[in-house]
C-alpha positions in Angstrom: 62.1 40.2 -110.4 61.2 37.2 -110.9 57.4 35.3 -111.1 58.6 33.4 -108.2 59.2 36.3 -105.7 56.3 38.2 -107.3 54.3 35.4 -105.9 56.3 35.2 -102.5 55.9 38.6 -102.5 52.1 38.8 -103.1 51.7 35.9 -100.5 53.7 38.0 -97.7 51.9 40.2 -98.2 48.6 38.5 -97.9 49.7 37.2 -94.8 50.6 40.4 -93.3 47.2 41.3 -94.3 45.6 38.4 -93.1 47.3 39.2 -89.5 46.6 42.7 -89.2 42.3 42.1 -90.4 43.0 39.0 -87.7 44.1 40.4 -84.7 41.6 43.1 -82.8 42.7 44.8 -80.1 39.9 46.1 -77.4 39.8 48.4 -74.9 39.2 47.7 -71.2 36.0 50.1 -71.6 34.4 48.5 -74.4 33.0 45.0 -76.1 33.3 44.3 -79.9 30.5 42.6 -81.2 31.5 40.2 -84.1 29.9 39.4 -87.1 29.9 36.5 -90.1 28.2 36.6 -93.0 25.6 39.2 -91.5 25.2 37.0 -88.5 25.8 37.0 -84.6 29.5 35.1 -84.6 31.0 36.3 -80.8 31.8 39.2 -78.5 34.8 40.1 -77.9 35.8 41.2 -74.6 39.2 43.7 -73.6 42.1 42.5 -74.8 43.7 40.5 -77.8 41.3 38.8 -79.9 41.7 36.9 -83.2 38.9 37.0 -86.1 39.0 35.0 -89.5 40.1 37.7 -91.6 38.0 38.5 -94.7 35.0 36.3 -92.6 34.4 38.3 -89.4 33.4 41.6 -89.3 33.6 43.8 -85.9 29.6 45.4 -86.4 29.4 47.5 -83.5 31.8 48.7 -81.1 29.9 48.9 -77.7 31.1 50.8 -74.7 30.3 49.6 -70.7 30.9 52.7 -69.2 28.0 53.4 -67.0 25.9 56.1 -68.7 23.4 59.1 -67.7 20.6 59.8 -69.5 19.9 64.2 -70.5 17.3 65.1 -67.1 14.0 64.8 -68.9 10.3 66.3 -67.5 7.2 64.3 -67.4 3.9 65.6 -66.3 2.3 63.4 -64.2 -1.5 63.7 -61.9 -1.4 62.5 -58.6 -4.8 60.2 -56.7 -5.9 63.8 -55.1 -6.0 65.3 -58.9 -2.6 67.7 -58.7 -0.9 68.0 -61.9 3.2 68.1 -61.1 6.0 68.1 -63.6 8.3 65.6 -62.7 12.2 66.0 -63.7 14.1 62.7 -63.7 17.4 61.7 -64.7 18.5 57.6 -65.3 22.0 56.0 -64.8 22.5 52.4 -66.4 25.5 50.5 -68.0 25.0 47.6 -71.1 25.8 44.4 -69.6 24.8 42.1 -72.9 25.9 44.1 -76.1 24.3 41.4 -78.6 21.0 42.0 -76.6 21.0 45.8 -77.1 22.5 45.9 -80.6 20.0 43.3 -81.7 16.7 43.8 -79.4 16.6 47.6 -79.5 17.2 50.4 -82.2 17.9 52.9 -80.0 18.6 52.6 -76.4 18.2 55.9 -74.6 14.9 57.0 -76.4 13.3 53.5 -75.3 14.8 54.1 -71.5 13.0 57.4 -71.5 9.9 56.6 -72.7 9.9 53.5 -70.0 10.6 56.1 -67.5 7.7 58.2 -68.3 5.4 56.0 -68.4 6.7 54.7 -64.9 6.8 58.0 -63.5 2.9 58.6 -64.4 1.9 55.2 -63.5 3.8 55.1 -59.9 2.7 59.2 -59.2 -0.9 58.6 -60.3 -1.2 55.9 -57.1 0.1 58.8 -54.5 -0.9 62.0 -53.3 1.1 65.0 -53.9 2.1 65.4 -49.8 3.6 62.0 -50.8 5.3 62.4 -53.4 7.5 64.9 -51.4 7.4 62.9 -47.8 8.5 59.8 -49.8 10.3 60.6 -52.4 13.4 57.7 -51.3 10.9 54.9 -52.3 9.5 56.3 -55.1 13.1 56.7 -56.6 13.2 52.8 -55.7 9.9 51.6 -57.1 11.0 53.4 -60.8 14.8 51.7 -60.6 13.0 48.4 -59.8 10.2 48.6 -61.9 12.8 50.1 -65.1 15.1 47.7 -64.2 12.9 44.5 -64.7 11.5 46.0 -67.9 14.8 46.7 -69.8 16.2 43.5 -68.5 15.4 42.2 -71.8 17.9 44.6 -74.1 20.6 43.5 -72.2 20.7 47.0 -69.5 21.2 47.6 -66.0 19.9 49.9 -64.2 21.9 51.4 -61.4 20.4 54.5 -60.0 17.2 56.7 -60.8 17.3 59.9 -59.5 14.1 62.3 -59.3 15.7 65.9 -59.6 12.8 68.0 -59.2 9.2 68.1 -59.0 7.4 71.1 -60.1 4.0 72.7 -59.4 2.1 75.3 -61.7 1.3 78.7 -59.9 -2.1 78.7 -58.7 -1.1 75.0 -56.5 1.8 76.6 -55.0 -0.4 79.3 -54.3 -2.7 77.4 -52.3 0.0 75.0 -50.7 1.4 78.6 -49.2 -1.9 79.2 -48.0 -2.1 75.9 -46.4 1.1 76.3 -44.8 0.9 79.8 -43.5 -2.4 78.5 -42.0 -0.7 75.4 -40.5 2.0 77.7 -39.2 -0.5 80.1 -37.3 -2.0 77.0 -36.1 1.2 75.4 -34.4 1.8 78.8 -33.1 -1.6 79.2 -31.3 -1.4 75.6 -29.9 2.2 76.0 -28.6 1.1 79.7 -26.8 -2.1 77.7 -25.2 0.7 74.7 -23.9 2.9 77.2 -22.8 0.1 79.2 -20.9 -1.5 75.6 -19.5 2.2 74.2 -18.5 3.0 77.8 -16.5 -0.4 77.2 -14.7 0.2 74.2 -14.3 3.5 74.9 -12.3 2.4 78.1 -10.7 -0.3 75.4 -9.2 2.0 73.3 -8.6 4.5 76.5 -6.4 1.2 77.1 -4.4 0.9 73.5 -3.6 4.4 72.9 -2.3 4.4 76.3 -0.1 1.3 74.9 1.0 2.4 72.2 2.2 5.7 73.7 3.7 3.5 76.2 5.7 1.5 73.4 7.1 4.8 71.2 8.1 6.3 74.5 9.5 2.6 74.9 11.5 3.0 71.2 12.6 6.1 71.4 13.9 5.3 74.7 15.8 2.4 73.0 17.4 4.5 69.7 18.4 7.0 71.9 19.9 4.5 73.8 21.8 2.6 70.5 23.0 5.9 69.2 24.0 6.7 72.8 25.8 3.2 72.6 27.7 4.2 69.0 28.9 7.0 70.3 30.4 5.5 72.7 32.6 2.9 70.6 33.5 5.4 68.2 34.4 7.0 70.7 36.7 3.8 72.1 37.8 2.9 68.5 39.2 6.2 68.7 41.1 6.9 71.6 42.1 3.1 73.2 42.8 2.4 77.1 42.6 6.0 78.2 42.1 6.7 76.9 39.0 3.2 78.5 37.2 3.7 81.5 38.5 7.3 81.1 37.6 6.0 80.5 33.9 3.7 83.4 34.3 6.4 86.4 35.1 8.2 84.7 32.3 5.9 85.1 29.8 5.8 88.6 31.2 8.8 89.8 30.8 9.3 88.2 27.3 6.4 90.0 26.5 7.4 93.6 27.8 10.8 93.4 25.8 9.2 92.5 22.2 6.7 96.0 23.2 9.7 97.9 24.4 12.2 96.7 21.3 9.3 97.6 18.6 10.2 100.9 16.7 8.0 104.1 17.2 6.1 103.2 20.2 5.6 105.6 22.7 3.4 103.6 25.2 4.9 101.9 28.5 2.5 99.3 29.4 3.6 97.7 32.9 1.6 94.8 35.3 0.1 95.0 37.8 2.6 93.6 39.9 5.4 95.7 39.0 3.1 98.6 40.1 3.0 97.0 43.6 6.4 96.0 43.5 7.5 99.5 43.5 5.4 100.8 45.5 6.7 98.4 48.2 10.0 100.2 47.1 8.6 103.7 47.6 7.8 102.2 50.9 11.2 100.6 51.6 12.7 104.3 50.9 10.1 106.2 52.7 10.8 104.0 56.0 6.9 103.2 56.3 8.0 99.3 56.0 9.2 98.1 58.9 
């Protein structure tokens, strides 16, 4: 070989080298952050890239999956003096590699400690009936207040979630206490409604049948008004027959109620049906003429 193909040769082959320290091939989940001379140059983003060889340096490989930080405890006092042990657990995704590489050592430790401090702040302002009734915007006020104050390495912040929140023994004690009691109470007041409402509706039963009996009693006495005008209608115009007309027929309505009762052994006649048949005793006897 020659010196002029060794050098054709060694130049090939610096170019092939040259090509393949040139070209940088990223993934779709991930951002190359490029260096030069120990200094921020570009950030690459999925795809091909080219880089001066022997220049450019890719310093950190940086992924944008979104990420969940290990479910961490912080203890925490609420305004009424209730020491809880709050479990949270953060989502977020890097949105500005250069920010995070270059602003912040290390990433997750910082988020955590944020949250803490957060979580004490945000709890401290509530009582502990609270932190239960309103837990939804709690969970927001930390994402919002996290989110403004890692803005600066380059995160966001997509979802906070508060996991569990934890109570030593001698609270719970006393919150089962309080609730037993509570429970006892809402039974007591629902038995005293229930009695009230069923007097309250008996009342209510005696007042319609009240009022039926009197309508019934009404109507009964406008019929009987209206029957008593009819016979002194026919009194006026007919005279003495039509009373005594009235009479016998109140007569013999009364004799058939006696003589349909059950058990009675007593025959009660008028006065004129005893002289009525003794004119027939008469009649038979041939005293009558």
């Amino acid at each position: 070989m020659t010196g002029t193909g060794l050098i054709l040769l060694l130049v090939a082959a610096f170019v092939i080298l040259c090509i393949f320290w040139g070209i940088r091939i990223v993934p779709q989940s991930e951002k190359f952050v490029i260096e030069r001379f120990g200094r921020l140059h570009a950030v690459l983003g999925p795809g091909i890239n080219f880089i001066v060889p022997f220049l450019d340096r890719v310093a950190h490989r940086i992924s944008v999956l979104e990420r969940q930080l290990p479910a961490t405890e912080q203890d925490a006092i609420t305004s009424d003096n209730v020491l809880v042990s709050v479990e949270t657990s953060v989502f977020y995704r890097i949105n500005d590699p250069e920010k995070s590489v270059y602003r912040i050592r290390d990433v997750d430790a910082a988020i955590q400690t944020t949250v803490a401090g957060i979580v004490r702040s945000e709890i401290g302002r509530i009582e502990l009936d609270q932190v239960q009734s309103n837990r939804g915007q709690l969970i927001e006020a930390i994402r919002h207040q996290l989110a403004d104050q890692v803005d600066d390495w380059g995160i966001e912040v997509t979802r906070t979630e508060i996991l569990d929140v934890n109570l030593d023994q001698a609270t719970r004690s006393a919150m089962l206490q309080q609730l037993n009691a509570e429970r006892a109470r809402r039974a007591v007041v629902t038995e005293a409604e229930g009695r009230k409402r069923a007097v309250e509706l008996q009342a209510d039963a005696d007042l319609y049948a009240a009022e039926q009996t009197a309508k019934a009693r009404r109507i009964e006495a406008d019929a009987e008004a209206y029957a008593t005008g009819v016979v002194a209608a026919a009194i006026a115009e007919n005279g003495l027959e039509a009373a005594q007309y009235q009479v016998a027929l109140k007569q013999v309505e009364g004799l058939t109620k006696m003589a349909g009762s059950q058990g009675n052994q007593t025959i009660v006649l008028p006065t004129q049906a005893l002289e009525a048949f003794a004119d027939a005793f008469k009649l038979l006897s041939g005293r009558v003429k």
